[in-house]
VMD Tcl script that builds the backbone (N, CA, C; Angstrom):
set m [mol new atoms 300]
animate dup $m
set s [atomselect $m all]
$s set {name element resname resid chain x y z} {
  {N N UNK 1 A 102.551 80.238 95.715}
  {CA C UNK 1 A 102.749 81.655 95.951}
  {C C UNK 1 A 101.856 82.116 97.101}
  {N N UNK 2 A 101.089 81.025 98.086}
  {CA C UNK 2 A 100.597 81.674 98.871}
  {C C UNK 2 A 100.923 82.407 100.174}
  {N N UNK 3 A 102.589 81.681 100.450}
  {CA C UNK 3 A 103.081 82.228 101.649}
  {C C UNK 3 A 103.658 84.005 101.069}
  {N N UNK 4 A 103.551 84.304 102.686}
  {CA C UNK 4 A 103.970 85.681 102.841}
  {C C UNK 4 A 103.605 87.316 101.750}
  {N N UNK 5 A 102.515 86.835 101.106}
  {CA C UNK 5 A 102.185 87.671 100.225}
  {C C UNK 5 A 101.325 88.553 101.082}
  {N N UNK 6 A 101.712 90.020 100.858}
  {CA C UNK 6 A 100.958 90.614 101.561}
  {C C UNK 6 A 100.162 92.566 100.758}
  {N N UNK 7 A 99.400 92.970 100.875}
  {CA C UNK 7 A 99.049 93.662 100.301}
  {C C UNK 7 A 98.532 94.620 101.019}
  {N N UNK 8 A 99.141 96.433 101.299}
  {CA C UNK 8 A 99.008 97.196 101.801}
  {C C UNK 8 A 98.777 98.442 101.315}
  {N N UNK 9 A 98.409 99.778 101.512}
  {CA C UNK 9 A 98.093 100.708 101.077}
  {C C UNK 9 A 99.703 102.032 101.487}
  {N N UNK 10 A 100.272 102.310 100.628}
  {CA C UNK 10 A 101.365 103.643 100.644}
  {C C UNK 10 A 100.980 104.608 100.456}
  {N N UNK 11 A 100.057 105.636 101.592}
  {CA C UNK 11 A 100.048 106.682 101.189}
  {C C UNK 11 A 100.487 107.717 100.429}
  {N N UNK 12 A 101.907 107.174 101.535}
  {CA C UNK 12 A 103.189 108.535 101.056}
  {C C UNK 12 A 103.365 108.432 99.364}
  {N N UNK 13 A 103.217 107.150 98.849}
  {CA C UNK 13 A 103.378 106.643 97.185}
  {C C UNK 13 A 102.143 107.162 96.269}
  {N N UNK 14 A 101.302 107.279 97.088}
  {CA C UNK 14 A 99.903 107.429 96.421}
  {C C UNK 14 A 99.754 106.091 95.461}
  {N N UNK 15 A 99.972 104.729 96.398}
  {CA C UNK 15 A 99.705 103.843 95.559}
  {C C UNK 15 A 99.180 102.384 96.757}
  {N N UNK 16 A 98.605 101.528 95.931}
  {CA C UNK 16 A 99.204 99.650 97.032}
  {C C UNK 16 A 100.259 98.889 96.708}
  {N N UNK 17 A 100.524 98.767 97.643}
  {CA C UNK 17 A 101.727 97.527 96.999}
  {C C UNK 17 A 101.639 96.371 97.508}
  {N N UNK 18 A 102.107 95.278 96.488}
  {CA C UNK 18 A 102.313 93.920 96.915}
  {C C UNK 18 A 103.313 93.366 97.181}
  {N N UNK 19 A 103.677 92.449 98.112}
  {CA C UNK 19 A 104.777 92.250 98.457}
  {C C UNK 19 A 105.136 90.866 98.521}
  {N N UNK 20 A 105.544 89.766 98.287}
  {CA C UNK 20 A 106.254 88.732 97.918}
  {C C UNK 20 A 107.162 88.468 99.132}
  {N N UNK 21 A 107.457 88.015 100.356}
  {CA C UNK 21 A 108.007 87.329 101.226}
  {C C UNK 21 A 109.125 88.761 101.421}
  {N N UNK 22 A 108.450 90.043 101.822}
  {CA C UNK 22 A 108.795 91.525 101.995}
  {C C UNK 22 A 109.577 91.791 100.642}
  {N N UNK 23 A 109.816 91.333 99.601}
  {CA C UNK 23 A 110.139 92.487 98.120}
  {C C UNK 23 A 109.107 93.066 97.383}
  {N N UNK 24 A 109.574 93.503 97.236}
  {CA C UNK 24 A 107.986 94.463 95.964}
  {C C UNK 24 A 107.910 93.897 95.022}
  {N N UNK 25 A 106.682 93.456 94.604}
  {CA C UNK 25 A 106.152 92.603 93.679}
  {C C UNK 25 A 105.742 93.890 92.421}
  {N N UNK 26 A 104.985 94.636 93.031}
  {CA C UNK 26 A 103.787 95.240 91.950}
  {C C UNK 26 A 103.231 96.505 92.939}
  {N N UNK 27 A 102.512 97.071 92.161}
  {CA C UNK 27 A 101.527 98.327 92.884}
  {C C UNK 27 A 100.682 98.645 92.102}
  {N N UNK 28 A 99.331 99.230 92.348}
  {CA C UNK 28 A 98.568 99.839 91.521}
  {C C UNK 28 A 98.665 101.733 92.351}
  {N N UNK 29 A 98.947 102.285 91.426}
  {CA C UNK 29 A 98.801 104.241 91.439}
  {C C UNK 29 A 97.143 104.297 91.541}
  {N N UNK 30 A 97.287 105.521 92.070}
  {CA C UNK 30 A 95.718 106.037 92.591}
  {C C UNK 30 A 96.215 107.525 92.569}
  {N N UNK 31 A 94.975 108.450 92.401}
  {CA C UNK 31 A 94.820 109.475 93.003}
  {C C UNK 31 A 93.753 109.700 93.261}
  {N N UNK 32 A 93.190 110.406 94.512}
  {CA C UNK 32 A 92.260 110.642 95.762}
  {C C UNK 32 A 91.475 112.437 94.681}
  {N N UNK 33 A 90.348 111.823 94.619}
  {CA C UNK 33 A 89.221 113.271 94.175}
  {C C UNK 33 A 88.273 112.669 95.534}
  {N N UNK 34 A 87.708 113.785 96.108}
  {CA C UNK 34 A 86.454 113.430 96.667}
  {C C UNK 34 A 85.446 112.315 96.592}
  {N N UNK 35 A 85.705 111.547 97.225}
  {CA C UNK 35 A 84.846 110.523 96.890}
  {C C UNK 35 A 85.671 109.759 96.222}
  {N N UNK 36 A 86.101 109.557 95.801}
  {CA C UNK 36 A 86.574 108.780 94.629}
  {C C UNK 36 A 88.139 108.742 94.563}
  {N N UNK 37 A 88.744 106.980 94.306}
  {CA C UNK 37 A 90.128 106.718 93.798}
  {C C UNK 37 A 90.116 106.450 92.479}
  {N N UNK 38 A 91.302 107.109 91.332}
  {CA C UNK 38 A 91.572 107.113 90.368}
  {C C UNK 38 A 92.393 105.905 90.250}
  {N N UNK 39 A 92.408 105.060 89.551}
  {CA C UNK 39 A 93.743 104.518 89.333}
  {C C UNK 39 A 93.827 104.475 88.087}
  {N N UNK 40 A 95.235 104.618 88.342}
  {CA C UNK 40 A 95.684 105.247 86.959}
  {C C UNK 40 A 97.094 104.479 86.309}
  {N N UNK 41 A 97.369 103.213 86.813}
  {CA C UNK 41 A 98.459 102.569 86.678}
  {C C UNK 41 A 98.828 101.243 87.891}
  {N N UNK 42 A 98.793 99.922 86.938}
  {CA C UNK 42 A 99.384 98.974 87.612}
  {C C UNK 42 A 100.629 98.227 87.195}
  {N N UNK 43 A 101.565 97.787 88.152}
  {CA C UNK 43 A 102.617 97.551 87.391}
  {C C UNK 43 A 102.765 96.364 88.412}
  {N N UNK 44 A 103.197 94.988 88.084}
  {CA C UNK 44 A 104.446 94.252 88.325}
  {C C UNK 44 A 105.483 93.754 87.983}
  {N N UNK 45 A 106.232 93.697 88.832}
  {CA C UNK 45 A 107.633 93.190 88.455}
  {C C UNK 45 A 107.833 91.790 87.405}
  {N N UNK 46 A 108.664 92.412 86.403}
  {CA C UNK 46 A 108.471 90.757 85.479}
  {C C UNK 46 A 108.861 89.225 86.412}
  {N N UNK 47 A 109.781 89.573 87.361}
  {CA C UNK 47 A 109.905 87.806 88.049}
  {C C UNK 47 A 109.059 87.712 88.899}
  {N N UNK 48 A 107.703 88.633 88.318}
  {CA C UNK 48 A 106.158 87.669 89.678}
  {C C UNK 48 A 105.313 87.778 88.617}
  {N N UNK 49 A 105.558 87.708 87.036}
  {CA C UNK 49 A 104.636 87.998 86.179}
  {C C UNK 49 A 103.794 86.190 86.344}
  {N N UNK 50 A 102.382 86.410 86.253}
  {CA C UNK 50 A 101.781 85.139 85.330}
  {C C UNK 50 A 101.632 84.203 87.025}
  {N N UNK 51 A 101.536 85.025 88.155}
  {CA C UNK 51 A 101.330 84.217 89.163}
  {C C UNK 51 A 99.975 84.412 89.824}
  {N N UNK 52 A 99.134 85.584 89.162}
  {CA C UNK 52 A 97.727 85.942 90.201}
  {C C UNK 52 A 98.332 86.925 91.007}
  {N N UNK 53 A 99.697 87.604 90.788}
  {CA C UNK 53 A 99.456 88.723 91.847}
  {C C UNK 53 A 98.865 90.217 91.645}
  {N N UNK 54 A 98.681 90.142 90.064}
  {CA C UNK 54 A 98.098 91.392 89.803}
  {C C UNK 54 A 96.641 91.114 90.240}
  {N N UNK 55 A 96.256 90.037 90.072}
  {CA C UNK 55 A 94.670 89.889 90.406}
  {C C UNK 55 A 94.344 90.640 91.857}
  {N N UNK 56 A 95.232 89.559 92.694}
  {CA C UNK 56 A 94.887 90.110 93.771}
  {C C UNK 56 A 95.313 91.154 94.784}
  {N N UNK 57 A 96.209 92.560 94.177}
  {CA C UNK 57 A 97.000 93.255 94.072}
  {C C UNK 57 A 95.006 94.080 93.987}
  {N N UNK 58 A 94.416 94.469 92.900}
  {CA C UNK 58 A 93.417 95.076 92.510}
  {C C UNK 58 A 92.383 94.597 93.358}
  {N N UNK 59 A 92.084 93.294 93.889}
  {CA C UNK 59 A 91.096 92.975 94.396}
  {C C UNK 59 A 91.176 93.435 95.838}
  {N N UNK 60 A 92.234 93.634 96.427}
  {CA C UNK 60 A 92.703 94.037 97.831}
  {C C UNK 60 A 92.139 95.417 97.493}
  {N N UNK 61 A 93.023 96.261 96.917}
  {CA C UNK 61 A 92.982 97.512 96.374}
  {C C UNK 61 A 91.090 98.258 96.712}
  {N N UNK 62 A 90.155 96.869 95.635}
  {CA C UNK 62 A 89.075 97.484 95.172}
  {C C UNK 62 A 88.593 97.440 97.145}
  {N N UNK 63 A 88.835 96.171 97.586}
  {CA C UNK 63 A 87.683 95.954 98.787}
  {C C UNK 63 A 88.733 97.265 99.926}
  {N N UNK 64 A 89.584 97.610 99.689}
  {CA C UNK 64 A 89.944 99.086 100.708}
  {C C UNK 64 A 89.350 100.115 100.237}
  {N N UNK 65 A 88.913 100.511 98.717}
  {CA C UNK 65 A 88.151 101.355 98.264}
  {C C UNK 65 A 86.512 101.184 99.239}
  {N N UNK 66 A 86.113 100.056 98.542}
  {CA C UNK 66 A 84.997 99.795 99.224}
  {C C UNK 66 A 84.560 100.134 101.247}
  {N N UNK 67 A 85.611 99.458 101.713}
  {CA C UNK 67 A 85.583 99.773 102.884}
  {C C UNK 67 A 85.478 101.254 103.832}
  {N N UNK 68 A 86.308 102.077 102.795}
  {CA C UNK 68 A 86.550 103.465 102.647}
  {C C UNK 68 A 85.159 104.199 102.393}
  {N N UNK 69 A 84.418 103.757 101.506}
  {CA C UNK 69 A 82.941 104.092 101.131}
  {C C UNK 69 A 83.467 104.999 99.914}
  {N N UNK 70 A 83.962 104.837 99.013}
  {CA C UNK 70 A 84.630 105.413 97.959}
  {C C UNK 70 A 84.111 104.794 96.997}
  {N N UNK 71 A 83.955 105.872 95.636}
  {CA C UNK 71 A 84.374 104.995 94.200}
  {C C UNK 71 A 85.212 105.233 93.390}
  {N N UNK 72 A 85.137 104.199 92.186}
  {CA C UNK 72 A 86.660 103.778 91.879}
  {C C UNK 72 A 86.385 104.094 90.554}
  {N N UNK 73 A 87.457 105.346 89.593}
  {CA C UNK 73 A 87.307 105.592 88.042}
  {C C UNK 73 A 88.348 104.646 88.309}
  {N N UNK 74 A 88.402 103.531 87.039}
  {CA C UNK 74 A 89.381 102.662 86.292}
  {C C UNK 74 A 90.005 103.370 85.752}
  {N N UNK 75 A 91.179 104.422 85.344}
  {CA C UNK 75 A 91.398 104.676 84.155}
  {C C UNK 75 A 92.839 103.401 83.742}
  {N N UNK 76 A 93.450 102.932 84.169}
  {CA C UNK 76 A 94.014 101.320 84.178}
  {C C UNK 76 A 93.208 100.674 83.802}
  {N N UNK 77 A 93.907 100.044 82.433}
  {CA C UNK 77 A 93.005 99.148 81.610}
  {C C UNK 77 A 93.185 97.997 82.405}
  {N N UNK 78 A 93.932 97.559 82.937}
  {CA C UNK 78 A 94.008 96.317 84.308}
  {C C UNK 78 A 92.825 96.570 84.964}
  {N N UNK 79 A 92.527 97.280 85.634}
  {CA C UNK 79 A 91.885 97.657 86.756}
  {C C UNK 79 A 90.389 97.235 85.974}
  {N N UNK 80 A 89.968 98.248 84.713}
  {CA C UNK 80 A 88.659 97.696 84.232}
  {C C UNK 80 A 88.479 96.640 83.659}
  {N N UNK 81 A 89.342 96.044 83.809}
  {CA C UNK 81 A 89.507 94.325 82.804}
  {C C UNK 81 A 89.450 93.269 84.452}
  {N N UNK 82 A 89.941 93.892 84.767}
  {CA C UNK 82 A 89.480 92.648 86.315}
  {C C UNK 82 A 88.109 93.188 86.264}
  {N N UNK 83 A 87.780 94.669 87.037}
  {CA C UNK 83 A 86.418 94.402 86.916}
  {C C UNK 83 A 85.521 94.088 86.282}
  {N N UNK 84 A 85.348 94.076 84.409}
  {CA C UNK 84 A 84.288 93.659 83.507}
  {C C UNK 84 A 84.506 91.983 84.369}
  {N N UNK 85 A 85.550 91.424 85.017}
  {CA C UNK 85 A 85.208 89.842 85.305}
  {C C UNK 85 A 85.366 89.427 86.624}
  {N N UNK 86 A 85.143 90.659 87.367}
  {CA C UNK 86 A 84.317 90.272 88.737}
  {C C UNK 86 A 83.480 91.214 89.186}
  {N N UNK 87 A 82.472 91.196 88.651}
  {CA C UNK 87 A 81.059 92.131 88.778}
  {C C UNK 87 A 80.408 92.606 89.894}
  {N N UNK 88 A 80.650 92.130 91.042}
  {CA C UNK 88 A 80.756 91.983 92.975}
  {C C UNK 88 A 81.274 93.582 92.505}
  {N N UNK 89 A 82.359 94.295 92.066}
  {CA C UNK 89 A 82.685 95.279 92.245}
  {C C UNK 89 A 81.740 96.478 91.062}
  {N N UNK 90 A 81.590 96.003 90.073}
  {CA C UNK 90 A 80.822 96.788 89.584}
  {C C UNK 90 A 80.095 98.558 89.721}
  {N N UNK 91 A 79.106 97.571 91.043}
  {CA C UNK 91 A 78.209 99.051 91.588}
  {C C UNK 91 A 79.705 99.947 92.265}
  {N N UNK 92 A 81.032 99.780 92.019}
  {CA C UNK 92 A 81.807 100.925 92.759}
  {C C UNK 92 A 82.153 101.777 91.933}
  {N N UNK 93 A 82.152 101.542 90.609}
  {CA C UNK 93 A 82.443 102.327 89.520}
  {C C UNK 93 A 81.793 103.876 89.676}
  {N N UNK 94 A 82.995 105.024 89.115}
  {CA C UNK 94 A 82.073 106.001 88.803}
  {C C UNK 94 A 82.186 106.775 87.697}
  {N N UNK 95 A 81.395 107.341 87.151}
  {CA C UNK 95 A 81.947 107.705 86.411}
  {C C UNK 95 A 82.924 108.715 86.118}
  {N N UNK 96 A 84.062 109.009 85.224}
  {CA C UNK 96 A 85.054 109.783 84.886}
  {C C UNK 96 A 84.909 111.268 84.607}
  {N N UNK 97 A 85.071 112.059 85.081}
  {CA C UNK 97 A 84.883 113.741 85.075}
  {C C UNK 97 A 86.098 114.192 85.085}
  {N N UNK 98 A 86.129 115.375 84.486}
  {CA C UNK 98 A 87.318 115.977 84.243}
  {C C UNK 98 A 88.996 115.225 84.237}
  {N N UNK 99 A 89.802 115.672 84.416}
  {CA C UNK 99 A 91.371 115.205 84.549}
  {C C UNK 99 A 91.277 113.661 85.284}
  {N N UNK 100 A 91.711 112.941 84.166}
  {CA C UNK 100 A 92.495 111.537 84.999}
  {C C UNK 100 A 93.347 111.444 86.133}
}
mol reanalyze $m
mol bondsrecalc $m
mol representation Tube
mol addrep $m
């Protein structure tokens, strides 16, 4: 699965998506507070289930957060389940205030 996989940011979606040799694989939802991306939903498609693309669907995701100088509420139990097991992202966490 390593050819042509590619992973970009959709504004207009308010989401990332992954893409599989240009079809849509998956996306993780976000919404933008100051400082901070919410995500609030990851989804892939069942015929790319069980391949590592959600992994690295979130890991793209977290290091554009990062790059951005942003932090990241998990509210996607995906999202905090990759991070409790890659800790590199950790210090981006913030904590959750008001509306998801």
């Amino acid at each position: 699965m390593e050819h042509a996989v590619e992973v970009a940011e959709n504004k207009d979606a308010h989401r990332f998506e992954i893409t599989v040799e240009g079809r849509l694989a998956g996306f993780v939802k976000y919404r933008r507070r100051p400082g901070q991306l919410v995500f609030t939903h990851t989804e892939i498609a069942e015929e790319f289930g069980g391949k590592g693309l959600g992994g690295r669907l979130i890991g793209a995701a977290l290091d554009a957060a990062r790059d951005a100088g942003v932090k990241v509420v998990p509210v996607c139990p995906f999202v905090g389940k990759y991070v409790e097991r890659h800790p590199e992202y950790r210090d981006m966490m913030a904590e959750e205030s008001g509306d998801a």
